[in-house]
C-alpha positions in Angstrom: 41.9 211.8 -49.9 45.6 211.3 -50.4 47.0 209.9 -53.4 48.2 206.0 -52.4 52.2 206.6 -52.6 51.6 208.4 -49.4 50.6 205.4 -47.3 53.2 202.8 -48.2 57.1 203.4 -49.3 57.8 203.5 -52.7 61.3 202.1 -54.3 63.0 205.3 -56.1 64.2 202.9 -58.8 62.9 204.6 -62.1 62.2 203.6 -65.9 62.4 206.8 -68.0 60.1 206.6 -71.5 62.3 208.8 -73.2 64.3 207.4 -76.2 67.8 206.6 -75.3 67.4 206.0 -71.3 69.1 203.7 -69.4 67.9 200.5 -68.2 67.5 199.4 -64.6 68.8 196.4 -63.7 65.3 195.3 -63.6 65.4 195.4 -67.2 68.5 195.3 -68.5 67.6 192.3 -71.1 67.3 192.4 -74.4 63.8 192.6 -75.4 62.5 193.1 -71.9 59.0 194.9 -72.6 60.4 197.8 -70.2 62.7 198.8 -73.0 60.4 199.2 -75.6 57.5 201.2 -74.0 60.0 204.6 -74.7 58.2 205.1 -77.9 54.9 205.6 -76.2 54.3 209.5 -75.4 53.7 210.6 -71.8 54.4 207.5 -70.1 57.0 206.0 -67.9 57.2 202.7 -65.7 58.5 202.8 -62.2 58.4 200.9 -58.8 55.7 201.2 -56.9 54.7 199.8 -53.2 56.8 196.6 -52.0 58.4 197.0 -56.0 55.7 196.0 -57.8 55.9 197.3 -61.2 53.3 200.4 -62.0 52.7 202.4 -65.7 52.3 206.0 -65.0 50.6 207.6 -67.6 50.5 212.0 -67.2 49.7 214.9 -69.4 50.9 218.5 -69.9 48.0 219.9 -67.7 49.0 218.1 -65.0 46.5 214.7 -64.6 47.8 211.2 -64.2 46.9 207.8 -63.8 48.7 204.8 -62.3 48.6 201.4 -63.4 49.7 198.2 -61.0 50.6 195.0 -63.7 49.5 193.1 -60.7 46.0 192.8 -61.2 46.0 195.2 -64.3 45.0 197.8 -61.7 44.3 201.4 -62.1 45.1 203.0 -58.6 45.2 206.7 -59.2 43.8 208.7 -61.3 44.1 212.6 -60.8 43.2 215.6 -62.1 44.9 218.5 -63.8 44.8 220.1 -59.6 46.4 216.7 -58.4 43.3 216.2 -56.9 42.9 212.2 -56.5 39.7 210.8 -58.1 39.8 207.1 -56.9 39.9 205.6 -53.5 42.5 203.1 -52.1 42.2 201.5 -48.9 45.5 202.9 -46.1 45.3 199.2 -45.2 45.2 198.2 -49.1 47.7 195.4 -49.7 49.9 195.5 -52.3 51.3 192.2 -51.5 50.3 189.1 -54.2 48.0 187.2 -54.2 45.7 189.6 -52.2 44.0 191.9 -54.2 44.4 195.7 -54.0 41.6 197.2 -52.0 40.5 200.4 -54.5 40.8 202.1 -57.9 39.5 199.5 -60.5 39.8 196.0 -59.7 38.8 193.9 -62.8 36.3 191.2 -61.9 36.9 188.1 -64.1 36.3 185.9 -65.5 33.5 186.0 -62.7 32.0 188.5 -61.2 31.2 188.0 -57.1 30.4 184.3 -55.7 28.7 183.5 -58.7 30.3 180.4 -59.7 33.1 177.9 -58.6 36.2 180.3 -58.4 37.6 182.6 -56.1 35.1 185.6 -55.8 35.5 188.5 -58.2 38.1 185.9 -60.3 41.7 185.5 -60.6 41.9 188.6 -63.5 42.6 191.0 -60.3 45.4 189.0 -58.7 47.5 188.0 -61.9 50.3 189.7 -63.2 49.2 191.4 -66.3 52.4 192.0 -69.2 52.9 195.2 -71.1 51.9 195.3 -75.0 54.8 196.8 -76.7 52.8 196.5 -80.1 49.2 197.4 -79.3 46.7 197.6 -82.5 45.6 201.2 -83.5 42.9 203.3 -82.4 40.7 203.9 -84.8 40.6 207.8 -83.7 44.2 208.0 -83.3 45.5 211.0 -81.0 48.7 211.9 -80.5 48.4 213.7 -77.5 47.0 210.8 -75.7 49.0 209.0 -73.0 48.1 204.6 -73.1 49.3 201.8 -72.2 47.9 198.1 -72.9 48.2 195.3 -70.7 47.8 191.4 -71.4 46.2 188.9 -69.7 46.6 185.5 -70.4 45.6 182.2 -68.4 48.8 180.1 -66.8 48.5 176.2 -66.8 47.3 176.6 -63.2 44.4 179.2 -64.2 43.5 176.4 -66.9 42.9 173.6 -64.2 40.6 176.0 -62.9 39.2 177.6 -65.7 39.9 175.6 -68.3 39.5 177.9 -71.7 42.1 179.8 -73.2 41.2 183.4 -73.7 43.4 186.3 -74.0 42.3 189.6 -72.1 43.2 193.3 -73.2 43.4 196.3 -70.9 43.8 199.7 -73.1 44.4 202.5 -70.6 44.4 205.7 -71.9 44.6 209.4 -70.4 43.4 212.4 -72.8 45.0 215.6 -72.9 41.7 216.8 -70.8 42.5 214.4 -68.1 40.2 212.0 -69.4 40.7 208.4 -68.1 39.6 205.3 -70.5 39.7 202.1 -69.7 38.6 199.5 -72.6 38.9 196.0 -72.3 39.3 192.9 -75.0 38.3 189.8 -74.1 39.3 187.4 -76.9 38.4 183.3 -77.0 41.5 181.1 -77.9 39.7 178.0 -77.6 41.5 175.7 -80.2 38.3 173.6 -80.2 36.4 177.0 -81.0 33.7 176.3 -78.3 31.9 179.4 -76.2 32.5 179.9 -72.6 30.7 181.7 -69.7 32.0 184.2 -67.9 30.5 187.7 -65.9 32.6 190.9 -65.8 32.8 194.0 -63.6 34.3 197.5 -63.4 34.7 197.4 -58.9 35.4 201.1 -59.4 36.0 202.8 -55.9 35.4 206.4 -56.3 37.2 209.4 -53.3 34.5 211.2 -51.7 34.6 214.1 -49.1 32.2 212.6 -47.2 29.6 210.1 -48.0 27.1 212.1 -46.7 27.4 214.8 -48.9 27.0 212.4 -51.8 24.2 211.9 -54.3 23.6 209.8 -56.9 21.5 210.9 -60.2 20.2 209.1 -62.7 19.2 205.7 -61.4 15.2 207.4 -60.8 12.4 205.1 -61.4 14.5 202.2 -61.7 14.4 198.5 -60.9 17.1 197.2 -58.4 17.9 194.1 -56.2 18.3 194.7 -52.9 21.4 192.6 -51.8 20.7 194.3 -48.3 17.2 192.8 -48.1 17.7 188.8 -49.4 18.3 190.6 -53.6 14.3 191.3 -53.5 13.5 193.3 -56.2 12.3 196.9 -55.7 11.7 200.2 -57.7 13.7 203.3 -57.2 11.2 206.1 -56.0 14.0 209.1 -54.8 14.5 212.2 -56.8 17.9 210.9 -56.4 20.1 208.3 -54.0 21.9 209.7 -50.8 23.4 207.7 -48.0 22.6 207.4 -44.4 23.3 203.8 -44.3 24.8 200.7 -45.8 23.9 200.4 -49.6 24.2 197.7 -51.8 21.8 198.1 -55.0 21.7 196.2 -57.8 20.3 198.8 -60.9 18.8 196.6 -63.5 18.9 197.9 -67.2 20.5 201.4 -66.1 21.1 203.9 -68.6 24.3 204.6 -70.3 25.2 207.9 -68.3 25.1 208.1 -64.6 26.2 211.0 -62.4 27.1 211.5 -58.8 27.8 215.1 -56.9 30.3 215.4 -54.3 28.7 218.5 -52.4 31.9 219.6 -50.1 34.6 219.3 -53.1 32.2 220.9 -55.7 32.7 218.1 -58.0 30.5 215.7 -60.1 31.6 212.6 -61.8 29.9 211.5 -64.6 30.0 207.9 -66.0 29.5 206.6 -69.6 28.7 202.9 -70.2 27.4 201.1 -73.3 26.7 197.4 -73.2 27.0 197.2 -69.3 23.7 196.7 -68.0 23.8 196.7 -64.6 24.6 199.4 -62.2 25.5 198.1 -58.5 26.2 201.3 -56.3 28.0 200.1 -52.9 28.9 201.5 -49.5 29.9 199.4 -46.7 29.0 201.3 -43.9 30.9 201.2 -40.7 30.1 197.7 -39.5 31.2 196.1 -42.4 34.2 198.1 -42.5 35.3 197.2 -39.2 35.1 193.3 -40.6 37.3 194.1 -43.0 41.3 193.3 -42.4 42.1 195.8 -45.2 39.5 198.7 -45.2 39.9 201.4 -42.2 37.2 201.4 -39.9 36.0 204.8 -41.0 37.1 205.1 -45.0 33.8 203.8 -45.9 32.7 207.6 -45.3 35.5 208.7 -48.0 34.6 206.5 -50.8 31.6 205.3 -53.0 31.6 202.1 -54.7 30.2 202.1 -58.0 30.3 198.8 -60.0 29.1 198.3 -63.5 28.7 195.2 -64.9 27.6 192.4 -67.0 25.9 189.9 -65.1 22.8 187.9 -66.6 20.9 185.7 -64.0 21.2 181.9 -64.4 17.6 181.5 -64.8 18.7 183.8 -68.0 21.8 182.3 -68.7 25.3 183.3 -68.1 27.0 186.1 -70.3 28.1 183.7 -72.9 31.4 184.9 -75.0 30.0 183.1 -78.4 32.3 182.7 -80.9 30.8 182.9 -84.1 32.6 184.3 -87.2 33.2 187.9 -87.6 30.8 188.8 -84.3 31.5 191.6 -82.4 29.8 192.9 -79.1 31.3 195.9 -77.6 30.3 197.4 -73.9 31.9 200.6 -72.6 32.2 202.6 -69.2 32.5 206.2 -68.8 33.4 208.8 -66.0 34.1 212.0 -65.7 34.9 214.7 -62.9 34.1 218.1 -63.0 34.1 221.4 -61.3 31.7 224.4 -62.2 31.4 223.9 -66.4 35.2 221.6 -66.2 34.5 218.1 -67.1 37.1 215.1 -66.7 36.4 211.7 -68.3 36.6 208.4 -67.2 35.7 205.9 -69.9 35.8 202.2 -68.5 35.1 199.8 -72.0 34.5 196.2 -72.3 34.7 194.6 -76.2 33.9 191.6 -76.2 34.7 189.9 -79.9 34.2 186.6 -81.4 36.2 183.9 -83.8 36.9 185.9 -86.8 37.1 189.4 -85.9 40.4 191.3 -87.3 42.3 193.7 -85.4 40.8 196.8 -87.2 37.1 195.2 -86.7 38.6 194.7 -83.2 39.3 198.2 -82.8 37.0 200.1 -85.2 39.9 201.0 -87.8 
């Protein structure tokens, strides 16, 4: 699958992160966040497609990832071959306020049609500001490559959604070509009352070919079957293959889940913690031909692998309570390898409460 800058032009205007560069006239202000991210190691910011501004994190082996402010929206992430491990649409728009079609959309603050807004939320067609002051980690590496983006609600998100909440991208690439993505989702009510939301990682995945693609780990499980009016059924496969449109909903999946690319060698594996729901997509070619930006044939080049928190409303929604010092954390992992090589993908959500410090934020 080719990497996205092949499909669309890209400006050649440049942001060196090296101490001492020259500003752009993009960022020629004093203060501008662009001139303060040189004192983060292995990262730069450029132009991207139609000049939207995109963080390009890389490491000394060679693997990279691509962030898009609009949206907060990982759109490549490569190994230490240059091999491209996420999908992106040729017909993806990179045009607000359509989202990007691929990589890792962030769904919030609501997951699909379930509720009053937009489906999937506004989260993935904002424009996200860098962090020039992110807290620490509380493993602190110097050889990793991050970058942390800001989300926070404009007066017109308010009429819509009306809490104030500040949102936390941490996207971080490990010497190993390991991509994480952790999230923070912090309540600002001033009246320090909860609200509901529902979350998802819409992670698009490159295949070689759908049909050489299985996934493991999701045996004996519960799923709804959005494909059959969300009945629920029980997984009874050794492990799930494709031959026609899938879309599963895995109820209480485990916290590793692997798929195998047959034709590139290659298996992914994905971490999560706190993210109970596994929903494993592929639109299949009649729904790809419905939609305006999805090529009538890339559904056989990509898997769709969400992973989310989502609790019924029968159950409740997912509330974000915000009780003194509480802290809930949930966390997503992948990982490609070839033979005994292993690249992770970590793909967090921490979700905190009134109270919580920066270090109990971040484990320091």
């Amino acid at each position: 699958m080719q990497g996205i800058e092949t499909k669309k032009k890209e400006t050649s205007s440049r942001h060196p992160l090296s101490p001492g560069y020259e500003t752009t006239s993009t960022s020629k202000q004093k203060g501008h966040p662009l001139n303060l991210i040189h004192q983060f190691q292995n990262v730069e910011v450029v132009k991207g497609i139609n000049g939207l501004d995109k963080v390009v994190l890389r490491q000394i082996r060679g693997s990279s990832a691509e962030i898009y402010l609009y949206g907060g929206h990982v759109t490549s992430w490569k190994n230490d071959r240059g091999e491209q491990l996420l999908f992106v649409s040729n017909k993806a728009t990179f045009k607000p306020p359509k989202a990007i079609r691929g990589g890792i959309p962030i769904c919030f603050p609501q997951f699909s049609d379930f509720g009053s807004l937009e489906k999937h939320g506004f989260a993935r067609n904002r424009m996200w500001s860098i962090d020039t002051n992110p807290p620490p980690f509380s493993t602190n590496s110097p050889n990793k490559a991050s970058i942390d983006l800001i989300l926070k609600p404009s007066k017109e998100d308010l009429k819509i959604f009306p809490h104030s909440f500040e949102f936390r991208l941490r996207v971080t690439l490990a010497p190993g070509g390991e991509l994480t993505l952790t999230s923070r989702i912090r309540n600002a009510n001033s009246d320090r009352k909860p609200f509901k939301f529902t979350f998802a990682y819409h992670t698009y995945f490159s295949v070689s070919d759908i049909s050489e693609v299985r996934v493991e780990g999701l045996e004996t499980l519960d799923y709804l079957d959005n494909m059959h009016k969300k009945n629920r059924f029980t997984e009874q496969g050794d492990a799930l293959t494709f031959e026609s449109e899938v879309d599963k909903v895995y109820l209480s999946s485990p916290t590793e889940i692997a798929f195998l690319d047959h034709e590139k060698k290659r298996t992914i594996l994905i971490r999560k913690n706190g993210l109970p729901d596994a929903v494993v997509w592929n639109p299949w070619d009649k729904k790809s031909k419905a939609m305006a930006d999805f090529g009538d044939y890339e559904y056989k080049l990509t898997l769709i692998l969400l992973s989310r928190w989502y609790l019924n409303y029968h159950h409740n929604y997912l509330w974000l309570v915000l009780m003194p010092g509480g802290v809930t954390d949930m966390w997503l992992g992948c990982n490609a390898a070839f033979g005994l090589n292993l690249f992770l993908c970590q793909l967090s959500l921490y979700i905190f409460i009134f109270g919580a410090t920066e270090d109990e934020l971040w484990g320091v």
